[in-house]
DONUMAR-230889 format. One record per residue: x, y, z of N, C-alpha, C in turn; residue number from 1. Coordinates in pm, 1 decimal, padded with zeros to 6 digits. Example, Ala and Ser with C-alpha at 12.3 -4.5 7.8 and 13.67 -1.06 7.14 Angstrom:
       nX       nY       nZ      caX      caY      caZ       cX       cY       cZ   n
  01319.0 -00569.0  00780.0  01230.0 -00450.0  00780.0  01320.0 -00330.0  00780.0   1
  01285.0 -00225.0  00708.0  01367.0 -00106.0  00714.0  01290.0  00003.0  00787.0   2
end
This chain:
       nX       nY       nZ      caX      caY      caZ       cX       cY       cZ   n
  00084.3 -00117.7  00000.0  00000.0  00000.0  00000.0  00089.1  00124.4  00000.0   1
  00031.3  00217.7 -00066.5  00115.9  00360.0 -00078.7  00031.1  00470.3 -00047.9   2
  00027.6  00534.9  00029.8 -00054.4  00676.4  00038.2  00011.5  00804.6 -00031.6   3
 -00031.4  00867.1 -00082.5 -00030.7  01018.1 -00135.1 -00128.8  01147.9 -00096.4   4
 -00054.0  01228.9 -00085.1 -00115.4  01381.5 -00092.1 -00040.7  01413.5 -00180.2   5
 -00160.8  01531.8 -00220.6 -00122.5  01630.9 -00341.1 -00016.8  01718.3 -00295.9   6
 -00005.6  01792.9 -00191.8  00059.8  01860.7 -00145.7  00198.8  01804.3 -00068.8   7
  00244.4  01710.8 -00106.4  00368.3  01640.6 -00136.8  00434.1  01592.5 -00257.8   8
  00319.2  01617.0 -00354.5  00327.0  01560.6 -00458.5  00430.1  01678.7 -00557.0   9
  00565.7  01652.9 -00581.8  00614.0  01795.6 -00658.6  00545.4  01816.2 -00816.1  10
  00491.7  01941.3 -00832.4  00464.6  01999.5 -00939.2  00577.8  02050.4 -01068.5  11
  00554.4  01942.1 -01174.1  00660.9  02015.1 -01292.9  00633.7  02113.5 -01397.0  12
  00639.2  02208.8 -01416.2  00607.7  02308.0 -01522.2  00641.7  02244.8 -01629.2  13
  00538.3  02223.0 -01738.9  00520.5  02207.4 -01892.0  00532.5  02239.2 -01972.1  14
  00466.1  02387.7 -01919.5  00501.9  02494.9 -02039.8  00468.6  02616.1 -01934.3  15
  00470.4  02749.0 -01992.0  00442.0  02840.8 -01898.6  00276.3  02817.3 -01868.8  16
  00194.9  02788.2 -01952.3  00053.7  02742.3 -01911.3  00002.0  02659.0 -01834.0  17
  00073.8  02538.4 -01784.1  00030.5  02427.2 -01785.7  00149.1  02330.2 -01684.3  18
  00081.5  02297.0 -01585.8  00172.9  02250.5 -01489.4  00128.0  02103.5 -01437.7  19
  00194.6  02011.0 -01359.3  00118.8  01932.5 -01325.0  00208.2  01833.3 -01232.8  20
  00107.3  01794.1 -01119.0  00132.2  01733.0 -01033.2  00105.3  01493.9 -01056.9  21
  00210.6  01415.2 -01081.7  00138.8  01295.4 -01102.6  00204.6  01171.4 -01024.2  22
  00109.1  01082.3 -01041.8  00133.4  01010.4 -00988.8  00070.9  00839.7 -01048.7  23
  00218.9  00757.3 -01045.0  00216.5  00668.0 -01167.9  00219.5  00547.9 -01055.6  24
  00103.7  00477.4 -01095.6  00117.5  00324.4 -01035.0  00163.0  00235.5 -01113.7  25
  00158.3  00086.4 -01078.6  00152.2  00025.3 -01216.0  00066.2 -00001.4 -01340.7  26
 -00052.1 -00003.2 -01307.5 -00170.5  00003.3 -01399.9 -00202.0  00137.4 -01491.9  27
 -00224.2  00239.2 -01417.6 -00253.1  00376.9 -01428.9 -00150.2  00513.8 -01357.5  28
 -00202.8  00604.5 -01397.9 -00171.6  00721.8 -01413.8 -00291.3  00848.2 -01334.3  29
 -00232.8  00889.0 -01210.8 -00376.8  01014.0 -01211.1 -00227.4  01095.3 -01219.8  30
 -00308.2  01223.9 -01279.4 -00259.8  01348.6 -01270.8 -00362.7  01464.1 -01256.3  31
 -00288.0  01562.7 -01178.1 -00336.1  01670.8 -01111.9 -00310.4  01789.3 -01260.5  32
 -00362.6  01850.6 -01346.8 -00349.4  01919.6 -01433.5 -00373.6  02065.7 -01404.8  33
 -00281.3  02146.4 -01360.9 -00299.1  02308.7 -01367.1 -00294.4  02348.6 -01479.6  34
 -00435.2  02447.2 -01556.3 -00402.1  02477.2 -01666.0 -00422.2  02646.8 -01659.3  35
 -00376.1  02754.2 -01707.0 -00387.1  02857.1 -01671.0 -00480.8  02924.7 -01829.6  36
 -00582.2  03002.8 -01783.7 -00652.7  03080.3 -01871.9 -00565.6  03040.2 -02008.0  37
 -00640.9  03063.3 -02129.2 -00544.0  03019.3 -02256.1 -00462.0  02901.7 -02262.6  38
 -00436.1  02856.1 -02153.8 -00381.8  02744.9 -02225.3 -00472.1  02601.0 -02297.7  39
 -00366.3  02587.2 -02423.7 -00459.0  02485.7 -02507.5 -00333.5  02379.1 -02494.2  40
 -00421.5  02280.3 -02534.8 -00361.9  02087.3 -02546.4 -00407.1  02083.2 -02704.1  41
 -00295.1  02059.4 -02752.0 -00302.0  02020.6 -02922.7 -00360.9  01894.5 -02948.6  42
 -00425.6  01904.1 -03066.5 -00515.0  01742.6 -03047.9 -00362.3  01650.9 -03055.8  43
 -00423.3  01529.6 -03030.2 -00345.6  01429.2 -02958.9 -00386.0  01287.1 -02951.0  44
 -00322.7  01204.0 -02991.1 -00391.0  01047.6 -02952.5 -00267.9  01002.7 -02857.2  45
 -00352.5  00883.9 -02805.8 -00247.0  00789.5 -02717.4 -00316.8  00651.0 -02655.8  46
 -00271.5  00591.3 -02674.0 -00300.4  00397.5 -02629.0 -00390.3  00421.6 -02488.3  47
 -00382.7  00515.5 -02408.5 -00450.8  00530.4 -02282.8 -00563.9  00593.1 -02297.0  48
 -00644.1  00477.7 -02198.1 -00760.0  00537.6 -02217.6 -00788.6  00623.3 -02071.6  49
 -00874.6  00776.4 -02107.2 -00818.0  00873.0 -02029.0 -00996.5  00946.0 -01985.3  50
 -01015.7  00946.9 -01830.5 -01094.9  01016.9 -01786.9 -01077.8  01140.6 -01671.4  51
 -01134.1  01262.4 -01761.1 -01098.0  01329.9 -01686.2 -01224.8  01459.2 -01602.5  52
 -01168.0  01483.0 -01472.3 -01256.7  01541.5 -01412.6 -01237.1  01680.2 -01356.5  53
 -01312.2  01790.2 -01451.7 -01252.4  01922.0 -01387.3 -01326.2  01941.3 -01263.2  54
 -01199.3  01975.7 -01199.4 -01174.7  02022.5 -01031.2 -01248.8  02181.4 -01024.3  55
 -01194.0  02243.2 -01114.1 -01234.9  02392.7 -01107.3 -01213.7  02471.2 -01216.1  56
 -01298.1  02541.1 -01243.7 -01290.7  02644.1 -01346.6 -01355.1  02580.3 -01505.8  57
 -01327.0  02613.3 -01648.5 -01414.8  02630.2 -01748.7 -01328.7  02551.1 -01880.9  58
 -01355.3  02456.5 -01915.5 -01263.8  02406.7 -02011.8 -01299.0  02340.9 -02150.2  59
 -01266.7  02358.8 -02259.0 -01324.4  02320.6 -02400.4 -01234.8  02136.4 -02448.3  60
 -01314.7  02087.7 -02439.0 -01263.4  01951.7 -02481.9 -01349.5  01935.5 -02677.2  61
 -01245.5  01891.5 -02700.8 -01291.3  01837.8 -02868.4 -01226.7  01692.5 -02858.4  62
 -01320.8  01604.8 -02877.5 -01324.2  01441.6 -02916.5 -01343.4  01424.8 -03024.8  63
 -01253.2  01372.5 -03096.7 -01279.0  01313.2 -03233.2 -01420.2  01400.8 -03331.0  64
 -01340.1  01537.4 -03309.6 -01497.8  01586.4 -03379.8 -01591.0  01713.3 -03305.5  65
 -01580.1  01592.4 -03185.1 -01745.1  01638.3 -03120.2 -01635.5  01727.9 -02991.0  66
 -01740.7  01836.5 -02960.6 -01718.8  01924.8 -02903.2 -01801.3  01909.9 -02756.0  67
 -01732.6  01994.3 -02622.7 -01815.5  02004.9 -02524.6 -01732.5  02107.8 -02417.7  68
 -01845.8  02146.1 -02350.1 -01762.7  02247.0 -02280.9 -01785.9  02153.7 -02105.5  69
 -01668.7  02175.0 -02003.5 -01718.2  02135.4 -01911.2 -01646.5  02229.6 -01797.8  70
 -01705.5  02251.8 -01641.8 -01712.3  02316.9 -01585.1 -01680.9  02209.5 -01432.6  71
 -01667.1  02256.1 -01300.1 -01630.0  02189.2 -01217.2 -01761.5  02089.3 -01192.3  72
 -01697.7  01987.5 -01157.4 -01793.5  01845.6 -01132.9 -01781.8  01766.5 -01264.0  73
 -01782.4  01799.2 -01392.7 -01826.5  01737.5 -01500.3 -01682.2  01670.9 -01522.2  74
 -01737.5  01509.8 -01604.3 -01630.5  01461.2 -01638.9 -01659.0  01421.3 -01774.2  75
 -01519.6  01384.2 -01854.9 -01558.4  01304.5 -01972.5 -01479.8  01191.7 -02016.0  76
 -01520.6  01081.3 -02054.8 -01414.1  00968.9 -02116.9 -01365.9  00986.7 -02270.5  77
 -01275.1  00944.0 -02223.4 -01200.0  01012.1 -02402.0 -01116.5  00822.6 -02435.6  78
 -01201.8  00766.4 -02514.6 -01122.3  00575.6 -02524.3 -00967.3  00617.2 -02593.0  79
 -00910.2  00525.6 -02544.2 -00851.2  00454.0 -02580.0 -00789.5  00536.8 -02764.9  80
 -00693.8  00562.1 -02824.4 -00725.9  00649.1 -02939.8 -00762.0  00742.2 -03023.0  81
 -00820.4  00818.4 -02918.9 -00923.6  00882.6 -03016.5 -00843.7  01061.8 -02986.9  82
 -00840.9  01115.7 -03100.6 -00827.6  01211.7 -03122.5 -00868.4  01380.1 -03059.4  83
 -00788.4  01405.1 -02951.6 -00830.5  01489.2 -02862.4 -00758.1  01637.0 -02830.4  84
 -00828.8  01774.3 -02777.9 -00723.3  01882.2 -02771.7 -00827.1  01918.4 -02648.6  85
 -00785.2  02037.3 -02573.9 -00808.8  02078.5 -02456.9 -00796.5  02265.5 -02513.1  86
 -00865.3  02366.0 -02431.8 -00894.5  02481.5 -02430.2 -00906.9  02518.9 -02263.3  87
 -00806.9  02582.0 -02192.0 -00863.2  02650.4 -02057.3 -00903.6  02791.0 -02098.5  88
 -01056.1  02807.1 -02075.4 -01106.2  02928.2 -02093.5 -01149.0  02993.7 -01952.6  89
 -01034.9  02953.1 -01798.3 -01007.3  03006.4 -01721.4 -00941.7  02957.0 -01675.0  90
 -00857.7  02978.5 -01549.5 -00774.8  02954.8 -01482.6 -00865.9  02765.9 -01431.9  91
 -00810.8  02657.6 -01464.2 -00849.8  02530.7 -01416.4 -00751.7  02429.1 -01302.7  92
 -00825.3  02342.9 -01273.0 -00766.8  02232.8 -01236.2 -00841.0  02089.6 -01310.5  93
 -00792.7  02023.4 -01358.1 -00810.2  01908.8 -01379.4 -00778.9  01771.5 -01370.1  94
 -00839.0  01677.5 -01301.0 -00785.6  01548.3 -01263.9 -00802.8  01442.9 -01386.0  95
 -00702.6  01398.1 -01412.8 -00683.8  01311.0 -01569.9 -00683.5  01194.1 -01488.4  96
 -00708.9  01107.0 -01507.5 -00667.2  00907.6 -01495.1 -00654.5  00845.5 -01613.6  97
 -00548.5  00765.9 -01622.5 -00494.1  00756.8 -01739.2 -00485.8  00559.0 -01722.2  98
 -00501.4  00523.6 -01802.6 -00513.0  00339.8 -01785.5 -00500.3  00276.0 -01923.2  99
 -00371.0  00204.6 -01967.8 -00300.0  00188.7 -01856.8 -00172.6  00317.8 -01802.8 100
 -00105.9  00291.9 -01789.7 -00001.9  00414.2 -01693.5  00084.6  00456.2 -01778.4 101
  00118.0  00603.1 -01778.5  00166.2  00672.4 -01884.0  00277.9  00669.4 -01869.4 102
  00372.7  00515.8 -01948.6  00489.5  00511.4 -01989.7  00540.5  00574.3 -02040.4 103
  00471.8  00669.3 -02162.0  00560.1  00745.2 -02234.0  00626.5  00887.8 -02181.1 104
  00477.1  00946.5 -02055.2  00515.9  01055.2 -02000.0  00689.3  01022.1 -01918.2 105
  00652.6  00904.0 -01843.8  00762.3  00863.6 -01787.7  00949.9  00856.3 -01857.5 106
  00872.8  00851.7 -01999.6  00980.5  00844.6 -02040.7  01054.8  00971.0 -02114.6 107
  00967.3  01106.8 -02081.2  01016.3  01211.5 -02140.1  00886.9  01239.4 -02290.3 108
  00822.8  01200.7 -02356.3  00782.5  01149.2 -02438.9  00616.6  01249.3 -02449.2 109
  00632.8  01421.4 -02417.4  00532.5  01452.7 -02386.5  00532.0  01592.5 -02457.5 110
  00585.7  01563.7 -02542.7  00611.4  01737.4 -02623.4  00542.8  01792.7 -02681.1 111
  00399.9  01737.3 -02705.7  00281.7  01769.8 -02732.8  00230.4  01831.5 -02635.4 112
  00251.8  01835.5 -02510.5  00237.5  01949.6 -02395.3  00381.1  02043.6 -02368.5 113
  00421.5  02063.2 -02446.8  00512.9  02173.2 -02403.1  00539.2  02251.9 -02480.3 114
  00469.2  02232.2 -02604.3  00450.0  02414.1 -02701.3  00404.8  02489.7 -02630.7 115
end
């Protein structure tokens, strides 16, 4: 067994927008996502399938297409593949879970978040 807090958890800057706090088991991936007003996530695929739940503030998700806006409480599943970008149209937090566990972040492999 392993316990965590967030507030032990060190935060790495991404880009000047976009920061984030994570934490990698073996299966999965949660991450803590700070995104600051303006910052956008370029669409993007990846083998993980990824649900995520804004914590706070106003954010534009595009899925394969389809569009939605979501606000604190709301979540959305994004499978496995599918073609995705992000919009903070305020200052957010967002909790990602990622399954299975984001080897590639681990491996440096994330430069699609750091334009």
């Amino acid at each position: 067994m392993k316990l965590f807090r967030w507030d032990h958890q060190p935060e790495e800057t991404v880009n000047p927008l976009l920061s984030r706090q994570v934490i990698h088991g073996e299966q999965m991936t949660l991450a803590l996502i700070h995104l600051r007003k303006g910052a956008k996530v370029a669409s993007h695929s990846h083998r993980h399938e990824q649900l995520s739940k804004v914590e706070c503030g106003l954010v534009h998700f595009t899925v394969e297409g389809e569009e939605a806006m979501l606000q604190a409480g709301d979540m959305i599943l994004i499978p496995a593949g599918a073609a995705h970008s992000v919009e903070a149209l305020s200052d957010c937090l967002v909790l990602d879970t990622f399954s299975p566990a984001r080897d590639d972040w681990q491996r440096g492999e994330d430069s699609y978040l750091r334009c």
